[in-house]
GUPALO-274158 format. One line per field, with one value per residue (C-alpha): x, y, z; residue number from 0; residue in three letters. Coordinates in Angstrom, 2 decimals, m for minus. Each point is the difference from the previous one (the first is absolute). Layout:
<martis>
xx	c(X/...)
yy	c(Y/...)
zz	c(Z/...)
resi	c(NUM/...)
resn	c(ala/...)
</martis>
This chain:
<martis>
xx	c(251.92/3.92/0.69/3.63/0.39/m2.06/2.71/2.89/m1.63/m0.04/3.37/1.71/m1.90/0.06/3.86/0.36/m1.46/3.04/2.52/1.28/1.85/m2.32/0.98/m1.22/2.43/0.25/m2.24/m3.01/1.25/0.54/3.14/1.05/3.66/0.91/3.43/1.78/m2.80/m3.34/m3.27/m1.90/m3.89/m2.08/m3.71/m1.12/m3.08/m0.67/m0.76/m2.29/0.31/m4.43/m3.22/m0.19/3.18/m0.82/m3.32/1.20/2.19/m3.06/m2.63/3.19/0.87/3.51/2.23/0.55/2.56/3.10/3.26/3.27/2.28/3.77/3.63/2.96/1.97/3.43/1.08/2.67/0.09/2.24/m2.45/1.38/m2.23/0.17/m1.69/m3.01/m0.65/m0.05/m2.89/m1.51/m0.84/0.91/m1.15/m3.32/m0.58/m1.11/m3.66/m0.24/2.07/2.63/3.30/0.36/3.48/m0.56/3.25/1.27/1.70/m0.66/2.53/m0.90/3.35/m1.67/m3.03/m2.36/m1.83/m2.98/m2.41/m3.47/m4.11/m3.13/m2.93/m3.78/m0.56/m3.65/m0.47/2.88/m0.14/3.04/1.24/0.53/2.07/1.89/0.54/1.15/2.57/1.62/0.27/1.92/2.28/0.86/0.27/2.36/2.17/0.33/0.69/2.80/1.66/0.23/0.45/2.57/2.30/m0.83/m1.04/1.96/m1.72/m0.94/m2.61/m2.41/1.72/3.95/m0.75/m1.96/2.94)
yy	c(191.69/0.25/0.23/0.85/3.37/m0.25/m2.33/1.20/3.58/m1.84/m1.87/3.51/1.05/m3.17/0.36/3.41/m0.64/m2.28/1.72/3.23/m0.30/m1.80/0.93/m0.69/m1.17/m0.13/m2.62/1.16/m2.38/1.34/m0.48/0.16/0.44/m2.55/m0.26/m2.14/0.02/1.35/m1.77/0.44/m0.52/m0.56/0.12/m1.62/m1.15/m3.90/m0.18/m3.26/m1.91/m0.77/2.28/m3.55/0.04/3.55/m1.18/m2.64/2.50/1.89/m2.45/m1.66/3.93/m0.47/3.06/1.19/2.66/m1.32/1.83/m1.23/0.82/m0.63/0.65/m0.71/m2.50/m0.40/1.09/m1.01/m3.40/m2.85/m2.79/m3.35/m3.71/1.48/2.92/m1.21/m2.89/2.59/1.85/m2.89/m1.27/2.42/3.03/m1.26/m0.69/3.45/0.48/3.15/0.27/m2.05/0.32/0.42/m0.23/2.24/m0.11/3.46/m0.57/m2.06/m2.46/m1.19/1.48/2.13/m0.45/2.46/m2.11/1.50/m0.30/1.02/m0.36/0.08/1.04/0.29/4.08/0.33/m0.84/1.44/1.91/2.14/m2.59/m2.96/2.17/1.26/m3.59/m0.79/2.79/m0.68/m3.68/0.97/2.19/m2.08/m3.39/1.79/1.88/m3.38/m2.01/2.79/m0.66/m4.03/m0.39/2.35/m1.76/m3.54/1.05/3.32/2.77/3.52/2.11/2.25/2.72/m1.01/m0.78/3.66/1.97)
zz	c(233.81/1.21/3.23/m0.69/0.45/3.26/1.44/m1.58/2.86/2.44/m0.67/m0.05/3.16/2.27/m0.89/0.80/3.62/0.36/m1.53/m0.74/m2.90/m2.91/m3.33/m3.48/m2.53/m3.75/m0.58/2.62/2.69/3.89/0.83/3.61/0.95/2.90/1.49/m2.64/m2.59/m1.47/0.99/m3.58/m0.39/m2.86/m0.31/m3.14/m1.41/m1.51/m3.80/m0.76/m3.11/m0.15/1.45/1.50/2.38/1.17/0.73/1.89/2.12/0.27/1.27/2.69/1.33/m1.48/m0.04/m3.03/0.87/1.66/2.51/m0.75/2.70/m0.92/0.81/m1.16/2.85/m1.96/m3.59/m2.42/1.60/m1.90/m0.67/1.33/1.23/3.73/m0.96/m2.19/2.72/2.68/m2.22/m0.97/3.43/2.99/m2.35/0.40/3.21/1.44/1.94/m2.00/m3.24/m2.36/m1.54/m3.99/m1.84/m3.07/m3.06/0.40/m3.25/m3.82/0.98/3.52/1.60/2.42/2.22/2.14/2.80/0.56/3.48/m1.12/1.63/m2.29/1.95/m1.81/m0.23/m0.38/3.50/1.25/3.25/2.03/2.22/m2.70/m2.47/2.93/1.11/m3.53/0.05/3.67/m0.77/m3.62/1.50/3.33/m1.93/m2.78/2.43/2.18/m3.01/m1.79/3.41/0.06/m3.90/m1.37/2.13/m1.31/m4.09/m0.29/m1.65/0.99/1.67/m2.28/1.29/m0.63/m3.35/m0.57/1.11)
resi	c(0/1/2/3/4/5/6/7/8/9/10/11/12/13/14/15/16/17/18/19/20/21/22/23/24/25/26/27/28/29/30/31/32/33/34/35/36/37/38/39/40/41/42/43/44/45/46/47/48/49/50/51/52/53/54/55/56/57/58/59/60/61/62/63/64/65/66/67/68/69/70/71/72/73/74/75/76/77/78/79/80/81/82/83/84/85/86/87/88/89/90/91/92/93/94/95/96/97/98/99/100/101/102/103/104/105/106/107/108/109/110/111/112/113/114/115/116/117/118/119/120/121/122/123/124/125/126/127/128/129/130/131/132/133/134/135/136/137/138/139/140/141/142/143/144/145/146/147/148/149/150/151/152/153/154/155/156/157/158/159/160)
resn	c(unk/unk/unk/unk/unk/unk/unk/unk/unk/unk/unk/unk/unk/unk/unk/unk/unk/unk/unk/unk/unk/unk/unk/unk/unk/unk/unk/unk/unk/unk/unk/unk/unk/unk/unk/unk/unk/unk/unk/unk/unk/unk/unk/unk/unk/unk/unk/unk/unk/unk/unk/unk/unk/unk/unk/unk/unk/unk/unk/unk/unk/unk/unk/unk/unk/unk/unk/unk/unk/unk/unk/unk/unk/unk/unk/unk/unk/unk/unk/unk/unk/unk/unk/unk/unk/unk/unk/unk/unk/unk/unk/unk/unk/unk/unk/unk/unk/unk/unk/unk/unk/unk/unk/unk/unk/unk/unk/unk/unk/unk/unk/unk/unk/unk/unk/unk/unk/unk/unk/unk/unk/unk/unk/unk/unk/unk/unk/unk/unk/unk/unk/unk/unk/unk/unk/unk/unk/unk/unk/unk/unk/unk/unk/unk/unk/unk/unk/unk/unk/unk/unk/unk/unk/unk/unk/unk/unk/unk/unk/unk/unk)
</martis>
């Protein structure tokens, strides 16, 4: 039986306790305006190729519904070596969370770099989503502030207006 609509409640509520602004956008994702961005979370449930490999999450308590919680740190960057090295090894190292460098475009002239958590959601409880959410938002706003200088780019919200 899903347990996806059950977290993608409590998602919406746990958020709301932290929050007052929590909106859902055009593709059922909240979508919480923060200073220079939107914090953006999506509840989604695992598909399984075999009866075999959900079984397996089944027997080990896996979570089969997972939280994505996401921002946008810089868009319409130029890609350039400094740039994917800086992803490729200081985007990583977070305690909670990782950088991604997504194409904004079909030919690679433009980047969005990404900070994003996973956390399980069929076990999720208030204080762990929250967690999730603070840590997105802090470690984005921190790192808009040290890399637009270095990489160029702009905020979520420069490039909206």
């Amino acid at each position: 039986m899903s347990n996806l609509l059950v977290v993608k409640d409590k998602v919406q509520r746990y958020s709301r306790e932290l929050y007052s602004d929590v909106r859902i956008d055009s593709d059922g994702d909240l979508r919480i305006p923060f200073e220079d961005t939107d914090v953006f979370i999506r509840v989604w449930e695992r598909s399984f190729d075999s009866a075999d490999q959900e079984k397996f999450f089944d027997e080990n308590q896996l979570s089969k519904v997972l939280v994505n919680v996401w921002t946008y740190v810089l868009v319409d960057l130029p890609g350039s070596v400094d740039l994917f090295k800086w992803v490729a090894i200081q985007g990583q190292d977070f305690i909670i969370g990782h950088c991604v460098l997504v194409a904004a475009d079909e030919n690679d002239s433009s980047f969005r770099l990404i900070y994003a958590n996973q956390i399980a959601g069929d076990t999720l409880d208030p204080g762990e989503l929250k967690e999730a959410l603070l840590a997105v938002e802090g470690t984005a706003a921190d790192l808009m502030q040290q890399l637009k200088p270095k990489f160029g780019g702009k905020t979520f919200r420069e490039a909206s207006q």
